[in-house]
N, C-alpha and C positions, 0 to 999 in steps of 0.2 A: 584449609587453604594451602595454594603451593606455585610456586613459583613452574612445577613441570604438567606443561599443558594436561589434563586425563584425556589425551586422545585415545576413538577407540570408533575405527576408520571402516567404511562398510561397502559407499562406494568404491572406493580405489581399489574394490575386491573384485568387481564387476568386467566382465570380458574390454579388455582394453580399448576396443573400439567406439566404445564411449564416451574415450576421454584420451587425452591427451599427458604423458606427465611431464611437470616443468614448476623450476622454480621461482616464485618473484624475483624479479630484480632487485640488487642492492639497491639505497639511494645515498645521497651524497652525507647529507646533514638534517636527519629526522628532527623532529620537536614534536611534542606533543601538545596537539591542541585542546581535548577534551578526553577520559575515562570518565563510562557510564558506569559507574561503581557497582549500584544497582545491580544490574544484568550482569557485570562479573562477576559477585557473589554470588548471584542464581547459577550462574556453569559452575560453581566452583573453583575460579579462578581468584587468586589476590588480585583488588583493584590498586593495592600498593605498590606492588609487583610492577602491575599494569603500567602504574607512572612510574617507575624506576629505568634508568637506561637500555636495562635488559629488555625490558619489557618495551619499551619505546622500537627498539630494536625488532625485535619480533614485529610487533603492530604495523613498523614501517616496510617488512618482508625484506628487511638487513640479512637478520637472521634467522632461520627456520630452527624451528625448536624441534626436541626429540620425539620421536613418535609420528610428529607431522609425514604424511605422503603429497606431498601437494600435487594437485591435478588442476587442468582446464576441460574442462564438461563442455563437449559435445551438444549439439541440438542444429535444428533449421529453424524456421518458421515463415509464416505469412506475415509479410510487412506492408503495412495498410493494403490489404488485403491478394498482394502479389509473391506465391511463394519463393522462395529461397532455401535450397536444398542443402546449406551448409553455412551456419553462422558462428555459433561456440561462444566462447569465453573469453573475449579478444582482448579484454582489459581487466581481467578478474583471474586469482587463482583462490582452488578452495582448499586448503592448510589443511583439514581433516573436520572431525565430527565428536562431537562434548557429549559426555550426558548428564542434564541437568538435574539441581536439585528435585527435580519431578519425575526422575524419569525417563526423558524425554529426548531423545536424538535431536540434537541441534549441530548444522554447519557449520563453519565459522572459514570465513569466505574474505582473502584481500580485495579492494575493489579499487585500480588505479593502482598496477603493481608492477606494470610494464608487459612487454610482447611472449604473446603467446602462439601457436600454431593455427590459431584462428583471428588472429588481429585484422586480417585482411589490410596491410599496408598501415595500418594505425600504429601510434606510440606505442598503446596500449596504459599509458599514462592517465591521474585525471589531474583535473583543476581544481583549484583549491573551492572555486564557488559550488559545483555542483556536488561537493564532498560536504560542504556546510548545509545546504539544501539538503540532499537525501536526511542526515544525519537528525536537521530540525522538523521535517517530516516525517520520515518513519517514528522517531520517538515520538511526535504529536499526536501519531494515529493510533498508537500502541496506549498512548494515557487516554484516548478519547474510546477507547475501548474497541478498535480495529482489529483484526489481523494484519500480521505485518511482519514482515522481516524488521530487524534492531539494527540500532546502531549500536558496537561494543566502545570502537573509539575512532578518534577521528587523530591524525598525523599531517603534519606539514612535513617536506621532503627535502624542504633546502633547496628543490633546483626548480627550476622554471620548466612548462609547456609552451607549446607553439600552437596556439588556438586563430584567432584573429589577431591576434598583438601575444606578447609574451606572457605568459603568468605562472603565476606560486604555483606549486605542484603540489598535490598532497594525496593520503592512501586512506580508503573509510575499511576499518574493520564492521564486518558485519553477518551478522546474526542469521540464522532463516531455521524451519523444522525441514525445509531440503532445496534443494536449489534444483530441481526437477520441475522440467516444465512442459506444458503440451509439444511443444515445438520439440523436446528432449526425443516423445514417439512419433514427432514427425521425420526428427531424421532419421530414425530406423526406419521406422515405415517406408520410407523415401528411395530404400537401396532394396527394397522386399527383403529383408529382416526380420521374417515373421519371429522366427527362436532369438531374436534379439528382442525385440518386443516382448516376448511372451516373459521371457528374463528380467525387461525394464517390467510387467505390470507385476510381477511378482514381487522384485522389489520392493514396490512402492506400496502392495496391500501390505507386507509383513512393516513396512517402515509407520506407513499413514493410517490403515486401515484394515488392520489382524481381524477385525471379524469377517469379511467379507470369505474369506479365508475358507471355512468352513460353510459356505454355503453353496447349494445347487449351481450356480451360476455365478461365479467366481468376479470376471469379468465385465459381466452387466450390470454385477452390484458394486463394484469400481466404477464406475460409469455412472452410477444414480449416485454414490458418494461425492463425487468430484464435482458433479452436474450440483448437487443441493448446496456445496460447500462457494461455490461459486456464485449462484443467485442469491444468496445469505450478504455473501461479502459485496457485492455489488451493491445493493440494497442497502445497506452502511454506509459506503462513499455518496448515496445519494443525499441519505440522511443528512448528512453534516457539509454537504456540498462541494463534497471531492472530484473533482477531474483527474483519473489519471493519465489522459494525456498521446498516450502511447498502449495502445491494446494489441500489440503486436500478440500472436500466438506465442513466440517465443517468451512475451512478459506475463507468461500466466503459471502461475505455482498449482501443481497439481495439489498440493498441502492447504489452498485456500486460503493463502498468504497474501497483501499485498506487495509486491516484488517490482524492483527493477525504476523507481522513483527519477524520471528525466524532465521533462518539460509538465510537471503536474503542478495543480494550483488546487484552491477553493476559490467559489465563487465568492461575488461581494453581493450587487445586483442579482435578483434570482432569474435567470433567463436561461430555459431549457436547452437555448442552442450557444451557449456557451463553450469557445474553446480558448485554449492558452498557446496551447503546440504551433511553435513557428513553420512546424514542417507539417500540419495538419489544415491544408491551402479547403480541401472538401469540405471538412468537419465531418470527415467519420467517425472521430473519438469523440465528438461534442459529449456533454453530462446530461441531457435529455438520450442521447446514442446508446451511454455505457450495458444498458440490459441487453438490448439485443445484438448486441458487438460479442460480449458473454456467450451468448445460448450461441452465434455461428463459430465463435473459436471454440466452443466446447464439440460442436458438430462437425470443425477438424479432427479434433482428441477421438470422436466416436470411429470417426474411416477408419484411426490407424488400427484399433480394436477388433475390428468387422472379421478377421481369422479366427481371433481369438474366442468368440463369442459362439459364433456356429462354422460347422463344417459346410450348411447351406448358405449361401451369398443370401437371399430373401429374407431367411429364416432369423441370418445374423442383422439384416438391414432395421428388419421390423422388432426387434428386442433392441436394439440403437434408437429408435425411433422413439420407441414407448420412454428410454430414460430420460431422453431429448425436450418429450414433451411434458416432463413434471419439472422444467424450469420455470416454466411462468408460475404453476403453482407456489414454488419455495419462493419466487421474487415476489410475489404480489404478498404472501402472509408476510415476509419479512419486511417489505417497504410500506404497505399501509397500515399495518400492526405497529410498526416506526413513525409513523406520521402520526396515527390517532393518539399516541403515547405524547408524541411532543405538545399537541394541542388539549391535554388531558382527559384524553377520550380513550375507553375503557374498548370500542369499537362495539360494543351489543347492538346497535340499532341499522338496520339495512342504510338509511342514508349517509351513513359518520365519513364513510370514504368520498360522496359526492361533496359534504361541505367540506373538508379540507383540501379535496381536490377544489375549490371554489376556493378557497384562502391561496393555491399557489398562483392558480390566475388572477386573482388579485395582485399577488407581489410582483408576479410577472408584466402584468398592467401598468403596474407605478412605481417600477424598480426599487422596489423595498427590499435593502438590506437581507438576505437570506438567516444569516445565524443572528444578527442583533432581533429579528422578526421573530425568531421563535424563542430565542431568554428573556424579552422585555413580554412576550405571551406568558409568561413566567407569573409576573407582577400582576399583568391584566387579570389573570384567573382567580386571584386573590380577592379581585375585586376594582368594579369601573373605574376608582381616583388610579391603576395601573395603566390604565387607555391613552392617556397621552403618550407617555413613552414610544407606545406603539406606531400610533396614528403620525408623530413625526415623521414616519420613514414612509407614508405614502405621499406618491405628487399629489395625489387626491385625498386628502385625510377622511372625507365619505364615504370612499369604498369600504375601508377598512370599518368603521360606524355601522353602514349596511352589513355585512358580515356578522363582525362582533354581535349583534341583535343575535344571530338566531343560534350563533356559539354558546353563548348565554342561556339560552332556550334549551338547548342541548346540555349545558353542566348542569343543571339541575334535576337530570334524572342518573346523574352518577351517586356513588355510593361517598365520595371521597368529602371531606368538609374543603374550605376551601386555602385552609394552611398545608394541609397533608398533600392536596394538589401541585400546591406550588412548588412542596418539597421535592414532588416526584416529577415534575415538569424537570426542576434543575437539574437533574441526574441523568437527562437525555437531550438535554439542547444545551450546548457548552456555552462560557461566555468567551473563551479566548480557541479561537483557529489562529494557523499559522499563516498570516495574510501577507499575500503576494507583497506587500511593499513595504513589508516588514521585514521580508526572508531577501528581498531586494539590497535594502540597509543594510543586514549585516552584512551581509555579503560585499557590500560597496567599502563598510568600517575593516572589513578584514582583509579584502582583494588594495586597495589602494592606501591605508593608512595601518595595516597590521595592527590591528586592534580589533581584537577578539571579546572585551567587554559586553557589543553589546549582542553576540552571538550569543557568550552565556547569559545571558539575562532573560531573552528571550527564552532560550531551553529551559530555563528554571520555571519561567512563566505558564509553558505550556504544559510542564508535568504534571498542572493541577487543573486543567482546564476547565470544569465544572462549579471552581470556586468562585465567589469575587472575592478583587483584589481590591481595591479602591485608588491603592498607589499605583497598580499599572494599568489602571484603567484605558492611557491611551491606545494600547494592545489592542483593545475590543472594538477601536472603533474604526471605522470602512476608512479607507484614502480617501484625502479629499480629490478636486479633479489633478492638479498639479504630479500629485503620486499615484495614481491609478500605472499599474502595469499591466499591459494589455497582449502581451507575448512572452512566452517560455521558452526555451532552447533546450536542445539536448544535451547533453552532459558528458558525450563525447566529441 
């Protein structure tokens, strides 16, 4: 361990036009709010260090440590669905690049560090809430077994933002395998940049994806990479009932990360057309939405490729096309191979995807709890005295009766007995998500009372989320109507 970051920096090598360089802004009076020890030790870094003034210092982007290049990265993107030829890093710099105990090139990226060449008029500042947020979600989705960018630590700054009223200021360190995004080759793309592109897809095989490398078609199997890694990861959020919210092209990690955590929730109620985003008036990003939101921002990523792929425009469209179209294949084995797993189905028999598809219209029907639904299914598969549990969460406790019969029907030509069941049920339907009126609370205990108590408690909770707790049990359970939060905000 060592107090001198091991940077060993790869973007910042890259034709400058990619990025911007600039250093965080001092701030006035850091404090530190939280070190993820954990993931310090994984870089390599002392998380002692980490809590030490030096180290608060750094975290707060006071002080830039040695070796650091700091940059602001470049990109455009499609913002619900209107492009924008120049967007960048307006509130983010990225300090340099780790390598982890694994191996493994990691970012490590201030977020809320002040003005950059891409702020577009903004502070480039964040608030203290949506630093609490990101920090309780991305670490929830990383123990729920997600891709994710990390939180490293979270800083209070001492001085205030000008949001709707005034607020605490604070800086999230944070984590990623790259902070490259579709929208990164849309802004090359965007200025016909083809040998900037071909530079950015180079990059990004040698950084994400060294085998492709070595293959006839370099760039098309960059393309089927990204494209699987993507409907994989989508397929996850659905699992567990993740919105994120904001599917801007710019918020898409070509690493297959989930990235960029602003107005995102879990659902409580299961209902497909579910959104949180205040500024999401359509319901483009709804979580019924999120797959095929996926496959067209990925079918931005393919245009900006179409040079790179063939010298024929047709040639290059219809090898784009063919990677395009093995998304629905990787989403459908990842998300009903997820689903039959939840319900302890092994998936062997042609109907197993129609009856679980039949269990979401059911919850859907009688707004049954989405994750309490499928860990109290947990109990039920053990055996019928489990059924009550269940059956409370329907307005119609017969639906779920009708169902359960032919679920029942169905576990009895698996191999599993019905304890080993249970066990493997628990290991994919969590009992604690980070529920919106949860992440609300602290947020309200640390925005207006400086009390960070029950911020950590919650983190602690959800590091284990697959277990029960007994004493936190009120975590698991849905808002009543009183606490329902029915809108997210952005985080700028």
């Amino acid at each position: 361990m060592t107090h001198q970051l091991p940077f060993d920096n790869s973007y910042a090598h890259l034709p400058e036009r990619f990025y911007a360089r600039v250093a965080p802004a001092s701030v006035r009076a850091p404090r530190l709010i939280q070190v993820n020890a954990e993931l310090a030790r994984h870089l390599g870094i002392d998380p002692q260090w980490l809590s030490s003034p030096a180290g608060v210092k750094m975290l707060a982007g006071r002080q830039v440590p040695e070796a650091a290049e700091p940059i602001a990265m470049a990109y455009a993107g499609h913002q619900f669905g209107q492009f924008v030829p120049q967007l960048g890093d307006g509130r983010a710099v990225l300090l340099g690049e780790i390598i982890d105990r694994d191996g493994t090139r990691r970012d490590l990226q201030l977020k809320g560090s002040g003005r950059t060449p891409f702020s577009r008029g903004g502070d480039g500042r964040a608030a203290l809430g949506p630093v609490l947020r990101e920090y309780v979600v991305s670490e929830a989705m990383a123990a729920l077994g997600i891709p994710t960018t990390r939180s490293l630590a979270a800083v209070a700054t001492g001085e205030e933002v000008a949001r709707e009223r005034m607020l605490p200021g604070a800086v999230l360190a944070r984590v990623a395998s790259s902070h490259v995004r579709v929208g990164t080759f849309q802004f090359l793309a965007a200025r016909r940049d083809v040998d900037g592109v071909r530079i950015l897809a180079n990059y990004v095989i040698q950084r994400h994806y060294p085998e492709v490398a070595r293959t006839d078609r370099p760039y098309v199997e960059l393309l089927n990479r990204v494209v699987a890694r993507q409907a994989e990861l989508v397929a996850k959020w659905l699992l567990v009932g993740f919105i994120h919210g904001v599917m801007n092209t710019d918020n898409v990690s070509i690493a297959g990360e989930t990235i960029d955590y602003g107005p995102c929730a879990f659902m409580d109620g299961y209902d497909p057309a579910t959104v949180f985003s205040s500024i999401d008036r359509q319901g483009r990003y709804a979580y019924g939405r999120q797959p095929g939101i996926a496959h067209w921002n990925l079918t931005r990523l393919a245009e900006t490729l179409l040079p790179l792929i063939a010298d024929n425009q047709e040639e290059a469209v219809l090898q784009a096309e063919e990677a395009l179209a093995a998304f629905e294949t990787h989403f459908e084995a990842a998300y009903h191979g997820g689903l039959l797993w939840k319900i302890g189905l092994s998936g062997l028999l042609a109907e197993d995807v129609a009856l679980v598809g039949d269990l979401l219209k059911t919850m859907a029907d009688n707004r049954a709890d989405f994750t309490l639904t499928f860990r109290r299914l947990c109990d039920a598969a053990a055996g019928p005295e489990g059924d009550e549990g269940v059956r409370a969460l329907f307005d119609d406790p017969a639906a779920y009766e009708q169902w359960a019969v032919r679920w029942r029907q169905r576990l009895q030509a698996e191999p599993q007995d019905a304890v080993a069941r249970r066990s493997a049920m628990r290991t994919v339907n969590p009992a604690f998500i980070p529920r919106n009126h949860r992440i609300e609370a602290v947020i309200d205990a640390a925005v207006e009372r400086d009390d960070l108590g029950p911020f950590d408690e919650l983190v602690a909770v959800l590091a284990r989320p697959y277990e029960d707790h007994p004493e936190f049990a009120r975590y698991a359970s849905p808002p009543e109507p009183h606490e329902r939060v029915s809108q997210m905000f952005c985080g700028t």
